[in-house]
C-alpha positions in Angstrom: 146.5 86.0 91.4 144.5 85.4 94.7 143.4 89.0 94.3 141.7 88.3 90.6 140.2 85.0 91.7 139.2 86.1 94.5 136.6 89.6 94.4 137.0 92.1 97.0 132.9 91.3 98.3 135.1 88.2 99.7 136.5 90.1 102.3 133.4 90.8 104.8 132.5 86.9 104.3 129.6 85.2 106.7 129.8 81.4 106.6 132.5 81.2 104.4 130.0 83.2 102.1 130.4 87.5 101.3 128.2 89.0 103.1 126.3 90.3 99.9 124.8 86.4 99.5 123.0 87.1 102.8 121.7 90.6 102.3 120.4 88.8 99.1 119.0 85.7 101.7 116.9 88.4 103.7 115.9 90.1 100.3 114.8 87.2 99.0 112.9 85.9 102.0 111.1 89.6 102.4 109.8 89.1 99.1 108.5 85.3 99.4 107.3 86.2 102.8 104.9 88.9 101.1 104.1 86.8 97.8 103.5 84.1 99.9 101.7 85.7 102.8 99.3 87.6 100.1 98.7 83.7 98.2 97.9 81.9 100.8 94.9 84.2 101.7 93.3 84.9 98.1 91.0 82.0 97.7 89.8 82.1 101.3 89.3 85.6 101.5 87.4 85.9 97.9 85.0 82.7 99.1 84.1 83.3 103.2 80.4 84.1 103.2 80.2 87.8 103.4 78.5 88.0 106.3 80.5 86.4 109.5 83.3 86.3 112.6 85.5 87.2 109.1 83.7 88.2 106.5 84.7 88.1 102.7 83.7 88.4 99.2 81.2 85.3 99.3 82.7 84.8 95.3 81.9 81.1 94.1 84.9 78.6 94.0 84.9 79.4 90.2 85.0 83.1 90.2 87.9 82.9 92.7 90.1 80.2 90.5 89.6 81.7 87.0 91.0 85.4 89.0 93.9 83.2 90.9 94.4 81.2 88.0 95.3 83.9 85.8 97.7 85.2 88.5 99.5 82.4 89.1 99.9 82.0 85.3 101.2 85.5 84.9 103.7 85.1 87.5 105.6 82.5 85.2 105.8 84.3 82.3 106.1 88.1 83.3 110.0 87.3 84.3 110.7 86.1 81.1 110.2 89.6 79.6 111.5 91.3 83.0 115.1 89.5 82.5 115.4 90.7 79.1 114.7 94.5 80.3 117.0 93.5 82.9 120.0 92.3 80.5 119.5 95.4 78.2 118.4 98.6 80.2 118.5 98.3 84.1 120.9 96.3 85.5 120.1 93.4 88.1 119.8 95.8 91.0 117.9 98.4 89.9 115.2 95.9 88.7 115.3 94.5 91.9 114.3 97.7 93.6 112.1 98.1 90.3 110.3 95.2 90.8 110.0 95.6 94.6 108.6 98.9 95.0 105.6 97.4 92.3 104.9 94.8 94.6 104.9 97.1 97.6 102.2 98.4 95.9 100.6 96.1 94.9 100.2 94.6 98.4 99.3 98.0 99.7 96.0 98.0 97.0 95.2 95.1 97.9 95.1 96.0 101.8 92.0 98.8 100.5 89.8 95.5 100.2 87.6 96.8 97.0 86.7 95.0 93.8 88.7 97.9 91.9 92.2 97.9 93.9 92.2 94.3 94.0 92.5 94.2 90.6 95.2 96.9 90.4 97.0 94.9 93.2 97.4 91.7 91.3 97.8 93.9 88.4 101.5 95.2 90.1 102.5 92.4 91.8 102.3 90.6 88.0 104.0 93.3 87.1 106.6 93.7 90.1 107.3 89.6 90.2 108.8 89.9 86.4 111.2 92.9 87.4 112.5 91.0 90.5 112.2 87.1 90.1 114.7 86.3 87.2 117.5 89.5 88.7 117.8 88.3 91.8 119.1 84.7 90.9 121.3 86.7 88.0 122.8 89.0 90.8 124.2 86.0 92.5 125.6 84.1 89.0 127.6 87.4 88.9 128.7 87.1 92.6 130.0 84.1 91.4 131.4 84.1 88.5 134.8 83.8 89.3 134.2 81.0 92.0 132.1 78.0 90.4 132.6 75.6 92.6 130.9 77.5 95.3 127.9 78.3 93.6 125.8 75.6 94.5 126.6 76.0 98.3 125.1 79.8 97.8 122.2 78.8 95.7 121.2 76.5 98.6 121.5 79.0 101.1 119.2 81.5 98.8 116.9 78.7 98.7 116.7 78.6 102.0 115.6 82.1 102.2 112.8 81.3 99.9 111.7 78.6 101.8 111.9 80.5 105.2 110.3 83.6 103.9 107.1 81.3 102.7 107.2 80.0 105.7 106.5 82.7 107.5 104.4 84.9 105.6 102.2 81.7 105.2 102.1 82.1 109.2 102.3 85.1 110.2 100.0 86.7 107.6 97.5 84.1 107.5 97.3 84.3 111.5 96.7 88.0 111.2 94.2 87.6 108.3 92.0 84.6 110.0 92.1 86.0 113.6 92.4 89.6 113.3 91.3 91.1 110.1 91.9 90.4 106.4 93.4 94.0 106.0 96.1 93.2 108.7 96.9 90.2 106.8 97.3 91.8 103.0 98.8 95.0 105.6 101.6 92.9 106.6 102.6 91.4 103.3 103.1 94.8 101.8 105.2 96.1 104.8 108.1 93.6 105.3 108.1 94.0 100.7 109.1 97.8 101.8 111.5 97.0 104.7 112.9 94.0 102.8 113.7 96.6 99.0 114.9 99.5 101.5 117.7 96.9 103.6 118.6 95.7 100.0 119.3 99.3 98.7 120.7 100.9 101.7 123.1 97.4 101.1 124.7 99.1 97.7 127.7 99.4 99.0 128.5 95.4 99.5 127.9 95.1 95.8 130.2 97.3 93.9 129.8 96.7 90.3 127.6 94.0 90.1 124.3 94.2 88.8 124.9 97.9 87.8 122.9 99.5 84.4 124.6 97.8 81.7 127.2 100.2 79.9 126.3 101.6 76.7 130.4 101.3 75.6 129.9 97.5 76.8 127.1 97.1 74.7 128.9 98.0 71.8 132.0 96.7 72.6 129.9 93.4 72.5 128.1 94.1 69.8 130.8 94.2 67.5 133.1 91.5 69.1 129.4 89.1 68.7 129.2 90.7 64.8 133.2 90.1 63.9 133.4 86.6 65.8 129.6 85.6 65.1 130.3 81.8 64.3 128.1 80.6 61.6 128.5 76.9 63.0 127.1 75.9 66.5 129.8 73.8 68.8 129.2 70.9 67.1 129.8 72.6 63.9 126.1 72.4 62.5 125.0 75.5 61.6 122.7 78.0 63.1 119.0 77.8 63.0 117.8 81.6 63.0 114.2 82.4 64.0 112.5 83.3 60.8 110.0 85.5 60.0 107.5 82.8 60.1 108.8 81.9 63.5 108.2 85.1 64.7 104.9 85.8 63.6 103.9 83.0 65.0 105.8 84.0 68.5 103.2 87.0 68.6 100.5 85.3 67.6 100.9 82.3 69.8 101.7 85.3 72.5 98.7 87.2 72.3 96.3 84.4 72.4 97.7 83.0 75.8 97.3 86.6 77.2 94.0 86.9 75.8 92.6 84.1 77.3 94.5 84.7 80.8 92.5 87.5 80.7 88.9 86.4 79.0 89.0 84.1 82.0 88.2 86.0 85.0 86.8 88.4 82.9 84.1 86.7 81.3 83.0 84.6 84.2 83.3 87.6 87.0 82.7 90.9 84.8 80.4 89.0 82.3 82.9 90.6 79.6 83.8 88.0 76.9 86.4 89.1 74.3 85.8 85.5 72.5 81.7 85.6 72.6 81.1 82.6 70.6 80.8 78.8 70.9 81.3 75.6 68.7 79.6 72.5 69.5 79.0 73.6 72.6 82.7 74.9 73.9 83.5 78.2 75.0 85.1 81.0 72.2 88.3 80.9 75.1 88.6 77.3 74.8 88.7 77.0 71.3 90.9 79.7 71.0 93.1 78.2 73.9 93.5 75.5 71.8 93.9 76.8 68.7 97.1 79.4 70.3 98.3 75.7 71.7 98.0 74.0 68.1 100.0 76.9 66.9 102.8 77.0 69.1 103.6 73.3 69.1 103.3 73.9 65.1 106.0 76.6 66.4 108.3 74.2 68.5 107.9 71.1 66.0 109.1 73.4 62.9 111.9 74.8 64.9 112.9 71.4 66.1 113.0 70.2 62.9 115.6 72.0 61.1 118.0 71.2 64.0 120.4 67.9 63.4 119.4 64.2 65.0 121.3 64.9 67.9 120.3 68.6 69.3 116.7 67.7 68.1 116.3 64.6 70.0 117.6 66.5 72.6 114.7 69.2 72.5 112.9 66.6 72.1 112.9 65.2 75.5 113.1 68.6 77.0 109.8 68.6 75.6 108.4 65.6 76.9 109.9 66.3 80.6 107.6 69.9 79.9 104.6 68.8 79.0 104.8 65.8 82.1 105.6 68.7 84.2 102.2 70.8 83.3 100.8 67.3 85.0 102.9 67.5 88.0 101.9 71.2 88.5 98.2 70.9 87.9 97.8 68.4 91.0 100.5 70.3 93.2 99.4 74.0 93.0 95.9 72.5 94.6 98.0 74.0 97.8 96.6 77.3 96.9 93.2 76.8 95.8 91.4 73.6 96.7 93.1 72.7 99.6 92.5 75.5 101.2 88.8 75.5 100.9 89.0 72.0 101.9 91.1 72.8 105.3 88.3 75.3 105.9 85.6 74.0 105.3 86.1 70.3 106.1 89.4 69.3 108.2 88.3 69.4 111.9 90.6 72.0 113.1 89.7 72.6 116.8 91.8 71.1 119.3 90.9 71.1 123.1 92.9 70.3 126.3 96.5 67.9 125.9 95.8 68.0 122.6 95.7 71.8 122.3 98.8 72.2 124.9 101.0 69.9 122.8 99.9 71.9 119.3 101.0 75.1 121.0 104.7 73.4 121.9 104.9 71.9 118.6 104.2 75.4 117.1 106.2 77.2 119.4 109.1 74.8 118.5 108.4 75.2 114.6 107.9 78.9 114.6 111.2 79.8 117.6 114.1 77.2 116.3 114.1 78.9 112.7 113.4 82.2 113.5 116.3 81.9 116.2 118.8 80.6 113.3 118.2 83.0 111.3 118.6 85.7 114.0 121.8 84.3 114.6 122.5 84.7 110.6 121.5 88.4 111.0 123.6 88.9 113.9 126.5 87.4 112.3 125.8 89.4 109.3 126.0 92.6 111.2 128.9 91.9 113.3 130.8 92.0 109.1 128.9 94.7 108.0 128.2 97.7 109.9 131.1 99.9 108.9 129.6 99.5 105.5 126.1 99.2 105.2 125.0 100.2 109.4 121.6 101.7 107.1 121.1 98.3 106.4 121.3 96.1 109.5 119.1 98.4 111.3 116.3 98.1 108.7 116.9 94.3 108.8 117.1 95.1 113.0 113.8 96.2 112.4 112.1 93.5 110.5 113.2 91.2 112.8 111.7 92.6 116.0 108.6 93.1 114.4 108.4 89.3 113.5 109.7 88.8 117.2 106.6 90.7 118.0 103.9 89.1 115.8 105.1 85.9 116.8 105.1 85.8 120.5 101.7 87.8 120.3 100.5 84.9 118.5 102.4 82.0 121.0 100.7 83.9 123.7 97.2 84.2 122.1 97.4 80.6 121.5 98.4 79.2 125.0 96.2 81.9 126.7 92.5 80.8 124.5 89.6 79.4 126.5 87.3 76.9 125.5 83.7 77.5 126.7 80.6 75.9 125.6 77.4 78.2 124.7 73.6 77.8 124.5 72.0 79.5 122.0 68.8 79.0 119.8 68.3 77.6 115.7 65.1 78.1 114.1 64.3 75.3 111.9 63.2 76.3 108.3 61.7 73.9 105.6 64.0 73.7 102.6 61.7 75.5 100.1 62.4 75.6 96.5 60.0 77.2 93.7 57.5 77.4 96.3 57.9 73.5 97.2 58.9 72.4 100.8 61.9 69.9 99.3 61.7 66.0 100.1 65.5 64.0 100.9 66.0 60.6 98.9 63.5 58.5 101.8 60.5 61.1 101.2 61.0 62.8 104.3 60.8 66.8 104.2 63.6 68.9 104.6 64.5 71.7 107.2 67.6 73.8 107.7 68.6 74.8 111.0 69.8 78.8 111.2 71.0 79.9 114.1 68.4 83.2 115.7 70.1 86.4 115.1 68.6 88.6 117.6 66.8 91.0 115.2 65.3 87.4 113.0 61.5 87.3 112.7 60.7 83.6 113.2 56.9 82.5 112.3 54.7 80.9 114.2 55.1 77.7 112.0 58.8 77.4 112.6 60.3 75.4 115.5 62.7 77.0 117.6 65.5 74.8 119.2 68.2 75.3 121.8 71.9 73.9 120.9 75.0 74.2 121.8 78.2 75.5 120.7 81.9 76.0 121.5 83.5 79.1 121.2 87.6 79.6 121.9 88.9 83.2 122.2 91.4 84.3 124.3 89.2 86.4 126.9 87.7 85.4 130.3 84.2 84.7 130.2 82.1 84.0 133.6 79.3 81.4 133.8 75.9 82.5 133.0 77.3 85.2 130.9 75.5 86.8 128.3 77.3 86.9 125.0 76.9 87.8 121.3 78.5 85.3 119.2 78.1 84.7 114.8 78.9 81.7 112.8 82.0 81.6 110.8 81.6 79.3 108.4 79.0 78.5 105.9 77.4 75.4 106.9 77.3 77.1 110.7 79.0 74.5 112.7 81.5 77.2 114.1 81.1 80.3 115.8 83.5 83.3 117.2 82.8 85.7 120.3 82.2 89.1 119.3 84.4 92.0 121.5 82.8 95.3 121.8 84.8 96.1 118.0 84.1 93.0 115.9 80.1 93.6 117.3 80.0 96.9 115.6 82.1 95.8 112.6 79.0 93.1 112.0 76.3 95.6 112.1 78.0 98.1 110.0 78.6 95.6 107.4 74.9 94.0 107.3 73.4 97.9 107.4 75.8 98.4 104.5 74.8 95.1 102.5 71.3 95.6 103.8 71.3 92.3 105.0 70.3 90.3 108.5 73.4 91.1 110.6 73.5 87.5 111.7 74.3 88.5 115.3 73.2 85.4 117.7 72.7 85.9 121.7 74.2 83.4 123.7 75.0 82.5 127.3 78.1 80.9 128.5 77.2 77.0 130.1 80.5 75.8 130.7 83.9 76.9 130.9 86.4 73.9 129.6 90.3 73.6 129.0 92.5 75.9 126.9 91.2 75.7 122.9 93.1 76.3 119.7 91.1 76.7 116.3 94.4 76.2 114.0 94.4 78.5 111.4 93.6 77.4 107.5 96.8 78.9 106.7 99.0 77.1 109.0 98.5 73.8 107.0 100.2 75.6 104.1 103.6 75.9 106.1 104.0 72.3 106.1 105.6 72.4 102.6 108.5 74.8 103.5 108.7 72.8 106.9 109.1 69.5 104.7 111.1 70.8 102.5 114.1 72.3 104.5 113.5 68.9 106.8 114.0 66.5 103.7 116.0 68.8 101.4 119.5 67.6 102.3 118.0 63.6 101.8 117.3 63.9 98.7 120.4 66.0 97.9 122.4 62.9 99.3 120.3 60.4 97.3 121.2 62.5 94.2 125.0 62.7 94.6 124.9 58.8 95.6 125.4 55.8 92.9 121.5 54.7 93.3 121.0 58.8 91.3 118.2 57.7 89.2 117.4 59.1 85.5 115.7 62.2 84.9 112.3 59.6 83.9 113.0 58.2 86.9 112.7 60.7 89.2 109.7 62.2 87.2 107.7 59.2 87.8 108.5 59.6 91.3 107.4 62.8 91.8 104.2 62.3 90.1 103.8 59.1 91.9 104.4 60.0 95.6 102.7 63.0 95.1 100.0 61.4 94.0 99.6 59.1 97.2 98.8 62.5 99.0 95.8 63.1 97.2 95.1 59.3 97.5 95.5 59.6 101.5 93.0 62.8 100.9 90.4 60.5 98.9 90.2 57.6 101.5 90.4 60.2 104.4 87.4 61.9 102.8 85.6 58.8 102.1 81.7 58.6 103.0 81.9 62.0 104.2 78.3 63.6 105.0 77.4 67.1 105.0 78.6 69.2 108.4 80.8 66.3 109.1 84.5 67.1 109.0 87.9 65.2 108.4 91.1 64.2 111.0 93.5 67.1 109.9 95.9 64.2 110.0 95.1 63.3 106.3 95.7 66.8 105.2 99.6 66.8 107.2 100.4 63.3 105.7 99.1 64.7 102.0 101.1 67.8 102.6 104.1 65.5 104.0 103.7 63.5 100.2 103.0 66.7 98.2 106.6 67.9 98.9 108.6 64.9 98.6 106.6 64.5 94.9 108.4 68.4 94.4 111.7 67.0 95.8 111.8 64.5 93.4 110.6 66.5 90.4 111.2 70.2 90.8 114.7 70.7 90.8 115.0 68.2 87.7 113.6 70.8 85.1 115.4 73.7 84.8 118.5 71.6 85.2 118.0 69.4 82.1 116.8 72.4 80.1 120.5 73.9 80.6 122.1 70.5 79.9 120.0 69.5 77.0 119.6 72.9 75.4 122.1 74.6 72.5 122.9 77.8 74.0 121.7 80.0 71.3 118.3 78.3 71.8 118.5 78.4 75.7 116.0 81.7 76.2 113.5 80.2 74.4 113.3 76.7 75.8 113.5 78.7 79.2 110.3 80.4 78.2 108.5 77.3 77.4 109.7 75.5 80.1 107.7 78.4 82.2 104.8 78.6 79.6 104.7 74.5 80.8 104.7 75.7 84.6 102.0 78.6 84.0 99.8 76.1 82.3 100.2 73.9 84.9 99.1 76.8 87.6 95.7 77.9 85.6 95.1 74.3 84.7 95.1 74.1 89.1 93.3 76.7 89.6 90.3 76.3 86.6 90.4 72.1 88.3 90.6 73.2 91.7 87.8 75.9 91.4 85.2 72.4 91.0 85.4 71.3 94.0 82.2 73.0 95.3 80.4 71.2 92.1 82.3 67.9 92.4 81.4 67.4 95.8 77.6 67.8 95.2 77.7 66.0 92.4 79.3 63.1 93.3 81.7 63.5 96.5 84.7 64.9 98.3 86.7 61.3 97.6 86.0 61.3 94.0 87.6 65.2 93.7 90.4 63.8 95.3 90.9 60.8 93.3 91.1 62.9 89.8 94.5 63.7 91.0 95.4 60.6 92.6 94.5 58.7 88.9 95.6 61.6 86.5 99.2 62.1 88.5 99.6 57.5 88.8 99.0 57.6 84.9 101.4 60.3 83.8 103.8 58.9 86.1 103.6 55.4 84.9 103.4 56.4 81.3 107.0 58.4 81.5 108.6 55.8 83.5 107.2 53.4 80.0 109.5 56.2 77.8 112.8 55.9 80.1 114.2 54.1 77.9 113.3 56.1 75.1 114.3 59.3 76.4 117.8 58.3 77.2 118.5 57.5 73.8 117.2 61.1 72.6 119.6 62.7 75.6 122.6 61.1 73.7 124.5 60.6 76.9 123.9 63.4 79.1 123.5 62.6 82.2 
């Protein structure tokens, strides 16, 4: 008996776990290390000026959401489609390694750094997501099948290699990006996506059957037992509610409109290619046919819904209203990738000299060393089980792990080892000119702009020429009095970076090849101060994993405890707390002038709220969906649930995108304060229909 209950992948176990779970873990953490690593630079790289210490693509806010907008949406809905090919054709594993390989190249186009294979990149790793992301949580429920009760325990540990593979490729690749090269950054994404598919194949062997191509005898074997035993009646003996022809139509219809505006988007606004090239009242053609796929699919859901009896319809029901509060929660949150990163570059303060630099670097050190060493203690253990079986495997894992041993203490040591010094250099102070006009500021006065000399700049006789200075932190010894050649890195020029020998060269091959002033400045070195560190736009994004695997177990605890709130409940909380971070951001930002920049403080508490919001909410969804949700209507709730989630992620990116406008418009605060009102109301309003939504869950908890 102990034999059938009991598989033989059971026998090599690591933490009362098989060892399969955790070649699974580092699969699974390869693969968020490279999605992450490759999100969190997108919007910064697309927007830096293209001329610079870093230079991008110089794309407006706008440009750069629609394209990351669309993305993100694609990612949600791409696995619905990838399961099915999954369940009928592949098997699990093989659309793992499928859907790998994709994104390996996906990440390696996107490392060329043109217009074309940047495209193409996105293009695979869409592609690549919907092959992998649904197979790999399938391959587990397989593991598993046979052992219910320890499912959850493996689920969290796989989450935990989400969370640490985010967390690092946020890092590691960001650090790479910002202070080396974007190339390096995209590079290293695509590399540990190759080493991470090759450890999981050369893993086979753990595995045995599961996952394997579906058998064409066990096809048919279930076909017929589903067409001799096909009950008529559901479990509650109501009967079924095929998907008519009607439905179906519509299914497509609804389908192709979605993807046709997913596309228009980017398309229209960055290739000036419009497949909807009308307007009404005013309103874009994609708009209106936005709306008009939307009007149809909830004419879709309402029909279906309909024909179902009270109880399993008032049960859709609420799945439906916890779905479209979740497009809400999602709209604000996903700001993580597109707003607030152009609001950590461009206006969190993010230089840190002397005590305060030194205890950054222990506090990073300590963040970056604990988990890393844990989970080199998981590998070890993992190895010690499994290298009769798989010995291909652990040494490609052996591999991956001294190359982020390597990249890490590189980094620790490029941190601690930075110098501050301070250099003179020389602005020339331009009128503000517009239509020929020399431009006047509310009090009359005339404006100038101050741009810092390039060496090659021809100033006129009328401009005035003035000496400032700057700080500059790289890890190199300067002497005093030394001449160097320094550029700006950011738009408003209130930063600058030391050019080496390389990064000199790299500037005035780039301005000869946009044909452009190189923007080179010469400087001399007036002081030599403590160590510096110039914390990386990307580190911010971290926080979220760090939060999460910090509070994770709390909230776990609160759940399993009597004071478990309802499902409303904890939607209202989510939205809520969330929604205080992006308060914090608003009064942070408050009566913030142009070149002045925020405590990064309010960015680490907003980050801090952001993921307690997701603790509340995330996990909630899917989990009601299964509960609440016939079985034979499962898939298709599934895909709206994500359709919810996708809207949610273009709806961030399209808001996000305005923060450039807002600002100028009105301010930084009132951006901020769009999702601190929208998130408060949607919050307040479903905790309103609690007790409304318990009665259509009839019972289930």
């Amino acid at each position: 008996m102990d034999s059938i209950k009991k598989p033989n992948f059971f026998d090599s176990n690591v933490l009362g776990h098989p060892a399969g779970l955790f070649v699974l873990f580092f699969t699974e953490m390869w693969e968020r290390f490279s999605f992450y690593g490759m999100r969190v630079l997108l919007i910064n790289f697309l927007t830096m000026a293209l001329v610079g210490y870093n230079p991008g693509w110089e794309w407006t806010a706008e440009n750069a959401g629609a394209l990351f907008g669309t993305y993100a949406m694609l990612l949600y809905l791409t696995p619905i489609v990838g399961g099915v090919i999954a369940d009928k054709f592949t098997g699990y594993r093989w659309a793992v390694v499928i859907g790998a390989i994709i994104m390996t190249l996906g990440h390696a186009a996107m490392a060329i750094e043109t217009e074309f294979w940047l495209y193409v990149g996105l293009a695979l790793l869409v592609i690549g997501t919907g092959f992998f992301k649904p197979n790999m949580t399938s391959i587990i429920s397989e593991m598993y099948k046979d052992l219910p009760e320890k499912k959850d325990g493996a689920f969290t540990i796989f989450y935990m290699g989400v969370n640490a593979g985010a967390f690092f490729g946020m890092l590691l690749c960001g650090y790479l990006a910002e202070k080396v090269g974007w190339s390096w950054g995209f590079g290293l994404a695509g590399v540990f996506m190759l080493l991470g598919t090759l450890q999981f194949w050369l893993a086979k062997p753990l595995f045995g059957k599961i996952g394997d191509v579906p058998s064409k005898v066990k096809k048919d074997e279930t076909v017929e037992t589903k067409s001799k035993a096909a009950p008529q009646v559901d479990e509650n003996g109501d009967k079924l509610n095929p998907f008519t022809l009607v439905d179906k139509i519509l299914i497509i219809i609804t389908s192709v409109i979605g993807l046709g505006y997913a596309i228009n988007d980017p398309l229209s606004k960055i290739g000036n290619i419009d497949l909807f090239p009308f307007e009404i009242g005013g309103i874009s053609g994609q708009y209106i046919m936005a709306l008009f796929g939307l009007v149809l699919f909830l004419f879709l859901v309402i029909t279906r819904i309909a024909r179902y009896t009270r109880i399993v319809r008032d049960r859709m029901i609420a799945v439906i209203i916890f779905a479209f509060f979740t497009v809400f929660f999602w709209m604000s949150f996903e700001q993580g990738a597109t707003s607030l990163v152009l609001f950590a570059r461009d206006s969190v303060n993010r230089s840190l000299t002397g005590n305060a630099a030194l205890i950054y670097n222990i506090i990073n050190a300590l963040l970056t060393l604990i988990p890393l060493g844990i989970i080199t203690w998981v590998l070890i253990l993992l190895a010690k089980r499994t290298w009769n079986k798989i010995p291909g495997s652990n040494i490609v894992l052996a591999i991956c792990f001294a190359g982020v041993w390597a990249i890490v203490g590189w980094m620790l040591n490029r941190d601690f080892s930075t110098t501050s010094y301070d250099v003179s250099y020389k602005v020339v102070e331009m009128p503000v000119m517009k239509d020929g006009i020399h431009q006047k500021d509310d009090e009359g006065k005339l404006m100038y702009s101050e741009v810092p000399m390039s060496h090659d700049m021809e100033v006129k006789p009328e401009y005035k020429v003035i000496e400032k200075t700057a700080s500059i932190a790289e890890p190199v010894e300067l002497t005093l009095h030394q001449d160097v050649k320094i550029i700006t890195k950011d738009k408003d020029n209130s930063s600058f970076g030391y050019l080496d020998a390389e990064r000199l060269q790299a500037a005035y091959d780039r301005a000869a090849e946009l044909g452009v002033d190189h923007a080179v400045v010469n400087a001399k070195v007036t002081q030599i101060k403590d160590n510096e560190v110039e914390i990386t736009v990307s580190w911010f994004s971290i926080l979220n994993s760090f939060f999460i695997i910090a509070f994770a177990s709390m909230f776990s605890k609160w759940w399993d405890s009597k004071y478990n709130p309802s499902a409303a409940t904890k939607y209202a909380l989510g939205l809520i707390i969330m929604a205080i971070g992006f308060g914090l951001l608003a009064f942070g930002s408050h009566g913030l002038q142009e070149g002045m920049k925020v405590s990064m403080i309010w960015l680490i508490l907003a980050y801090l709220f952001h993921t307690l919001g997701e603790l509340c909410l995330s996990p909630v969804g899917l989990s009601y969906v299964s509960k609440l949700v016939p079985a034979r209507m499962i898939a298709f709730m599934f895909g709206m649930w994500y359709l919810a989630i996708a809207i949610g992620n273009k709806l961030a990116a399209v808001l996000g995108s305005q923060i450039e406008k807002i600002t100028e418009a009105y301010s930084l605060s009132t951006f901020f304060l769009i999702f601190t009102i929208v998130p408060v109301v949607a919050g307040l309003i479903i905790l309103l229909l609690n007790p409304i939504i318990k009665k259509l869950m009839h019972g289930v908890k």
